[in-house]
DRENDO-1510 file (C-alpha; in Angstrom, 1 decimal, always signed):
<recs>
REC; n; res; u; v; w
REC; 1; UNK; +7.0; -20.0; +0.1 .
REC; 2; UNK; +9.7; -18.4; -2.5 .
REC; 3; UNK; +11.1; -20.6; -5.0 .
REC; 4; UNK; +14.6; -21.6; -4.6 .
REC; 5; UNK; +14.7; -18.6; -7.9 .
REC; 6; UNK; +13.6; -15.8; -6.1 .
REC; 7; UNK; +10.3; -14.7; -4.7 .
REC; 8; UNK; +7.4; -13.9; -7.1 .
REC; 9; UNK; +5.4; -10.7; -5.9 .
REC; 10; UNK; +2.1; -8.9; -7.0 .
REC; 11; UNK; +2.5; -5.0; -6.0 .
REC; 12; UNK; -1.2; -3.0; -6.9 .
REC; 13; UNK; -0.7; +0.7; -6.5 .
REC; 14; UNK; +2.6; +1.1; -7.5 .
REC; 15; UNK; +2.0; +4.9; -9.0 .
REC; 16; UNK; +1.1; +6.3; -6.1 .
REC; 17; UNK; +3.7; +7.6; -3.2 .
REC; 18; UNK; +4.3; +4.6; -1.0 .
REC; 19; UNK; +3.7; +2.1; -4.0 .
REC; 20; UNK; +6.7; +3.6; -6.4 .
REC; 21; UNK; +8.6; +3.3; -2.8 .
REC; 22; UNK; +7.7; -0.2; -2.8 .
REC; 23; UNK; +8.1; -0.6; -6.2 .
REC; 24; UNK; +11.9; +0.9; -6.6 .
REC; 25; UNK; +13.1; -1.3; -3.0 .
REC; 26; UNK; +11.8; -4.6; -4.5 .
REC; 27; UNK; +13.4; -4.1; -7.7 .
REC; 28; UNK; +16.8; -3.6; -5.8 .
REC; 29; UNK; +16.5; -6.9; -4.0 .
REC; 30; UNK; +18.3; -9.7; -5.1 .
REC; 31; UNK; +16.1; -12.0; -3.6 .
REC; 32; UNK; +12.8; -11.0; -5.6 .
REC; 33; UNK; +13.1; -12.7; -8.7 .
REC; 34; UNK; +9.5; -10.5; -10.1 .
REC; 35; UNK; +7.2; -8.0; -9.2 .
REC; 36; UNK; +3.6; -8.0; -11.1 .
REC; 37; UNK; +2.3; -4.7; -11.5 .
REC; 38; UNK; -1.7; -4.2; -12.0 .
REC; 39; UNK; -3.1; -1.2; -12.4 .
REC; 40; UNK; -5.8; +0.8; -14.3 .
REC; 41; UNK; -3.2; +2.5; -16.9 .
REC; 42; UNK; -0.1; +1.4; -18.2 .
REC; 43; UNK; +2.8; +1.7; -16.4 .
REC; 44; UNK; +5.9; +3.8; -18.2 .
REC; 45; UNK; +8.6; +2.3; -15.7 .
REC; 46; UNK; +10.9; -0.8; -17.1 .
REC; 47; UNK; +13.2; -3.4; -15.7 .
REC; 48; UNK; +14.1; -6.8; -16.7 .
REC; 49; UNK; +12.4; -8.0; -13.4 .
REC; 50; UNK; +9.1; -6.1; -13.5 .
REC; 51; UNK; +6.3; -7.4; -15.5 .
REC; 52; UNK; +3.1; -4.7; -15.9 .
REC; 53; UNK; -0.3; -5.6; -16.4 .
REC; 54; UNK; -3.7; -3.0; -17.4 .
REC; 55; UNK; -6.4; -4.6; -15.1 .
REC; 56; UNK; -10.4; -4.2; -14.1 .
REC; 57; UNK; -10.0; -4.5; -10.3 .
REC; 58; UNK; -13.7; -4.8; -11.3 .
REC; 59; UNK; -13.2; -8.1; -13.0 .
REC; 60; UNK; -9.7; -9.1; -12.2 .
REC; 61; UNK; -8.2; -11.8; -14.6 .
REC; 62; UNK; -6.5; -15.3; -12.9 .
REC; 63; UNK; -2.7; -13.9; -12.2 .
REC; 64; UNK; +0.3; -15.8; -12.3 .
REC; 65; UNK; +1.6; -17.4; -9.1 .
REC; 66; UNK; +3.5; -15.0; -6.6 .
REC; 67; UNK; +4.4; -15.3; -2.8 .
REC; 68; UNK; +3.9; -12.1; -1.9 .
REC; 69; UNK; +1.3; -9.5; -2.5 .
REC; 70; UNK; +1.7; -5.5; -1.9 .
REC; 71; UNK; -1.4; -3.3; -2.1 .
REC; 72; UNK; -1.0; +0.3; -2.2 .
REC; 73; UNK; -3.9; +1.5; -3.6 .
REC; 74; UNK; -5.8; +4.7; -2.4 .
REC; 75; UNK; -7.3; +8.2; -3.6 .
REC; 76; UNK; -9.3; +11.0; -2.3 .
REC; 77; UNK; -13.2; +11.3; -2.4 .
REC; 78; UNK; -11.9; +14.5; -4.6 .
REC; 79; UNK; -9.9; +12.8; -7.2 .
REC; 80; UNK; -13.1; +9.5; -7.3 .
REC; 81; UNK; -15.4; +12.3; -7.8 .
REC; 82; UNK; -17.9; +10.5; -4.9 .
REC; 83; UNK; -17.7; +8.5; -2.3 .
REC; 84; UNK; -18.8; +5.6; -4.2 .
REC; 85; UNK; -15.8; +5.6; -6.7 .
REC; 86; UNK; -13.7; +5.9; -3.7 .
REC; 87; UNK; -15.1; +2.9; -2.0 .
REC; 88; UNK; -14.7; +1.0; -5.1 .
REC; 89; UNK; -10.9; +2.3; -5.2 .
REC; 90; UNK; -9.8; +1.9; -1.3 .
REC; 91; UNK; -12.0; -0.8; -0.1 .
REC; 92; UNK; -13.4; -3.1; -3.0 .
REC; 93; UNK; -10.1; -3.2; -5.6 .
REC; 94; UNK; -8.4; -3.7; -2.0 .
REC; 95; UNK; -10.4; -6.5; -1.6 .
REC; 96; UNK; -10.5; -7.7; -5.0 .
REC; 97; UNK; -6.6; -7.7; -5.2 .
REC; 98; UNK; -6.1; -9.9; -2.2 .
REC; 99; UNK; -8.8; -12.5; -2.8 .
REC; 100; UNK; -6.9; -12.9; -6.4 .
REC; 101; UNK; -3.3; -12.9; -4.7 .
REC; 102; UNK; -4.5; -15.8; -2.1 .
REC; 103; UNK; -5.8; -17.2; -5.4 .
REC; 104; UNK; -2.5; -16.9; -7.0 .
REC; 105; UNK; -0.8; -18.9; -3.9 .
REC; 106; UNK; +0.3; -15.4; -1.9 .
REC; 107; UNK; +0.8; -16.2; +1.9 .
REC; 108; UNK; +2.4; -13.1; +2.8 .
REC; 109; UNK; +0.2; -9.7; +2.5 .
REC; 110; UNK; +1.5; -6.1; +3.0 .
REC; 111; UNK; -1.4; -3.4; +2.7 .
REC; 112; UNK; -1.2; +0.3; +3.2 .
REC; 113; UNK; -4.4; +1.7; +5.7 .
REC; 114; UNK; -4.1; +5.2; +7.2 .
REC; 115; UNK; -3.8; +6.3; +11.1 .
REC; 116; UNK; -7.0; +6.8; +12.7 .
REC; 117; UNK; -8.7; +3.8; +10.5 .
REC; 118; UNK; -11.2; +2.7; +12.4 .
REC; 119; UNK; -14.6; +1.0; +10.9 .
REC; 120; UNK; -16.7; +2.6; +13.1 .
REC; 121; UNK; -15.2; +6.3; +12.6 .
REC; 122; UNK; -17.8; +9.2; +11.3 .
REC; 123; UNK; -15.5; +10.5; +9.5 .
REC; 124; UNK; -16.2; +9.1; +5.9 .
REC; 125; UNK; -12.0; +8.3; +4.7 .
REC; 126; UNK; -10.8; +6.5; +8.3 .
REC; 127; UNK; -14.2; +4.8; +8.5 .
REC; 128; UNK; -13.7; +3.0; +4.9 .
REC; 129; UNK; -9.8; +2.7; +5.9 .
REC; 130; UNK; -10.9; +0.8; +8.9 .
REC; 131; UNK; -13.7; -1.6; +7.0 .
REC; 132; UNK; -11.1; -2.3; +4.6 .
REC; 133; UNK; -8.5; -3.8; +8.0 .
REC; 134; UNK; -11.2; -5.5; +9.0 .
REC; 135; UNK; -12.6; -7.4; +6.0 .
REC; 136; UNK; -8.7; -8.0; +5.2 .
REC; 137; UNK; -8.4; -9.5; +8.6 .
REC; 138; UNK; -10.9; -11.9; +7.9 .
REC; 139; UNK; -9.8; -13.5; +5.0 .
REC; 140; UNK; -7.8; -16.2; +6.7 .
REC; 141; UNK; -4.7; -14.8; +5.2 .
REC; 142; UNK; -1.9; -16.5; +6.3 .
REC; 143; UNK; +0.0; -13.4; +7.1 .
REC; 144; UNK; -1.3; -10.0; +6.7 .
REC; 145; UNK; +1.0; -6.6; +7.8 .
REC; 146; UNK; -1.3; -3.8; +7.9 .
REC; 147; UNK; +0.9; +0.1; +7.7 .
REC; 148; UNK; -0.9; +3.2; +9.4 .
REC; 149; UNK; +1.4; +6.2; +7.8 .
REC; 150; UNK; +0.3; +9.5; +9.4 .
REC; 151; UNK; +0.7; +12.7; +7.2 .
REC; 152; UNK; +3.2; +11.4; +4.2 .
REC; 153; UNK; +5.6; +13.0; +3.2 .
REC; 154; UNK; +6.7; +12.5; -0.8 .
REC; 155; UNK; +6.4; +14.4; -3.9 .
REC; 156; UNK; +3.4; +14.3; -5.7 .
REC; 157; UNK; +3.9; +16.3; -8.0 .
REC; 158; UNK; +6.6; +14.4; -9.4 .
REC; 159; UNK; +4.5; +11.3; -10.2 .
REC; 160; UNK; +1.8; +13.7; -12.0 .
REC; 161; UNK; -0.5; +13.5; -9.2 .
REC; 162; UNK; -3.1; +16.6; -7.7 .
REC; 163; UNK; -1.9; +17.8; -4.4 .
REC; 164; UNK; -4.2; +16.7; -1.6 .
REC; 165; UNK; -6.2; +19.4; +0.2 .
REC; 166; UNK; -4.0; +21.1; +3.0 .
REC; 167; UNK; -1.2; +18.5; +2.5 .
REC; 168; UNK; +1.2; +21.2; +1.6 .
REC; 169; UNK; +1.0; +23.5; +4.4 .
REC; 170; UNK; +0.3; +20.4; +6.6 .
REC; 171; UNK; +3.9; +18.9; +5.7 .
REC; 172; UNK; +5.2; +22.9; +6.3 .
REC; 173; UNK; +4.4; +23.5; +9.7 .
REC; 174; UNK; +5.0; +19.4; +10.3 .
REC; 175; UNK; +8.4; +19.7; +9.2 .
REC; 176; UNK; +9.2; +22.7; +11.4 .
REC; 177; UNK; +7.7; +21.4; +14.3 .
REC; 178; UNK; +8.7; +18.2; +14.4 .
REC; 179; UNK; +10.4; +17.7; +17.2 .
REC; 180; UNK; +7.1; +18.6; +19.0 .
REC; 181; UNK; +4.7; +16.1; +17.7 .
REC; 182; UNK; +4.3; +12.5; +19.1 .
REC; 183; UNK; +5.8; +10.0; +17.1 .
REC; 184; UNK; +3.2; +8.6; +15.4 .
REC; 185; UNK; +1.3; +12.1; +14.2 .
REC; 186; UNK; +4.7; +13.3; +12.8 .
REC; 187; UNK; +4.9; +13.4; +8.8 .
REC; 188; UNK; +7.0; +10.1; +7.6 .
REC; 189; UNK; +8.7; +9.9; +4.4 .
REC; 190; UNK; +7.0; +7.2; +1.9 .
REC; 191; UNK; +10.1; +5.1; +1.7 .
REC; 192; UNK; +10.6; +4.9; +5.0 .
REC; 193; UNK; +6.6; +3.4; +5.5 .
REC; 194; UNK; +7.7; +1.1; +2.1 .
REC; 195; UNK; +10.9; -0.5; +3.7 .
REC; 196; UNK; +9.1; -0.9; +6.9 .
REC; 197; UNK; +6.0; -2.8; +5.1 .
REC; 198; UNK; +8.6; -5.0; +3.0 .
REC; 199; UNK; +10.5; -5.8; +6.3 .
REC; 200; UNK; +7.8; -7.1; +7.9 .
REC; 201; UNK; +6.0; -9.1; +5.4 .
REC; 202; UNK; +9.0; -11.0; +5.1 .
REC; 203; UNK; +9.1; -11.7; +8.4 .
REC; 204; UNK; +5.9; -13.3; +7.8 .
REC; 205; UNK; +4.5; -13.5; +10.7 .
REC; 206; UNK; +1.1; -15.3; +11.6 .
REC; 207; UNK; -2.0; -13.4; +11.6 .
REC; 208; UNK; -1.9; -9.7; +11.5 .
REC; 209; UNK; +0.6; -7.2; +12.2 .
REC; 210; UNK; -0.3; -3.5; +12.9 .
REC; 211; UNK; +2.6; -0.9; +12.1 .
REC; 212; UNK; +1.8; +2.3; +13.3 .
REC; 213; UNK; +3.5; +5.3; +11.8 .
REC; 214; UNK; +5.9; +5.5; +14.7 .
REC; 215; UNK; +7.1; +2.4; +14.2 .
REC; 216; UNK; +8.1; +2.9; +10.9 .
REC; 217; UNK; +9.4; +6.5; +10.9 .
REC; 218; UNK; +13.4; +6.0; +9.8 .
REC; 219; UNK; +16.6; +7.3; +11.8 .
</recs>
């Protein structure tokens, strides 16, 4: 539960799309009081309610007690260089990060996944997506909001990141054919998936809540 101060909140991942998303909306509330920031590398961003921390999602120190925990972590097998570094990345520091948060007294969970997760998939990305839900899902978390984002929508550039294979001309012909493609399958902007994920973890809902990218896409 928040203190009567504000909510404390542990955010992993905030350098990537949805995570600066995430990042820049719980900054603005009034009612968070501080986000905890781990990563790898030092994060460049300040506020007076943002506190950054250089971790080893290997060896993850004890944190400080929050409420709330945001994970946002994720790469490509590319950008890993194999698919063991990206396990370690999508499903283990995943993993790592919330056992430390329920640790650290978080109840509420918010976790970024992918559509077409599925544990049992062949296909290498939504297979580790979906191992990732389901080891989440049985932690006992008290409340756990899992986002599936379809094709998202953001620049990467911006945040000094590679472009992801086919990503640009996906977003193209997604963009001009919009109106064409079911709900979930359409491209969806990474704040909108952010202020969908915050919304419901505050909610707080017991168990686990799946948001599929329709649900989520904005007006």
């Amino acid at each position: 539960m928040a203190t009567t101060k504000g909510r404390a909140v542990l955010l992993a991942g905030a350098s990537g799309l949805v995570g600066r998303e995430i990042l820049k909306q719980l900054l603005a509330d009034r009612s968070v009081r501080v986000v905890h920031c781990i990563g790898r590398r030092s994060f460049s961003t300040k506020h007076p309610k943002l506190s950054s921390h250089v971790v080893d999602f290997a060896a993850l120190p004890e944190l400080s007690m929050v409420d709330e925990c945001f994970i946002a972590l994720g790469t490509t097998i590319k950008v890993a260089g194999s698919q063991a570094a990206f396990r370690a990345i999508d499903l283990d520091a995943v993993l790592a990060v919330a056992t430390a948060a329920k640790s650290a007294g978080a109840t509420k969970f918010g976790v970024v996944s992918t559509m077409g997760a599925d544990a049992k998939s062949s296909v290498f990305y939504n297979r580790i997506k979906g191992e990732m839900e389901l080891a989440l899902s049985h932690m006992g978390l008290v409340s756990l909001v899992i986002a599936r984002p379809s094709l998202l929508d953001g620049d990467r550039e911006a945040l000094g990141q590679p472009g992801r294979a086919g990503e640009g001309l996906g977003l193209m012909l997604a963009r001009r054919l919009r109106r064409l493609i079911p709900l979930n399958y359409r491209a969806i902007l990474a704040k909108d998936v952010a202020h969908a994920l915050i919304r419901s973890v505050g909610e707080g809902k017991p168990g686990v809540v799946t948001l599929l990218s329709g649900e989520m896409q904005g007006g």
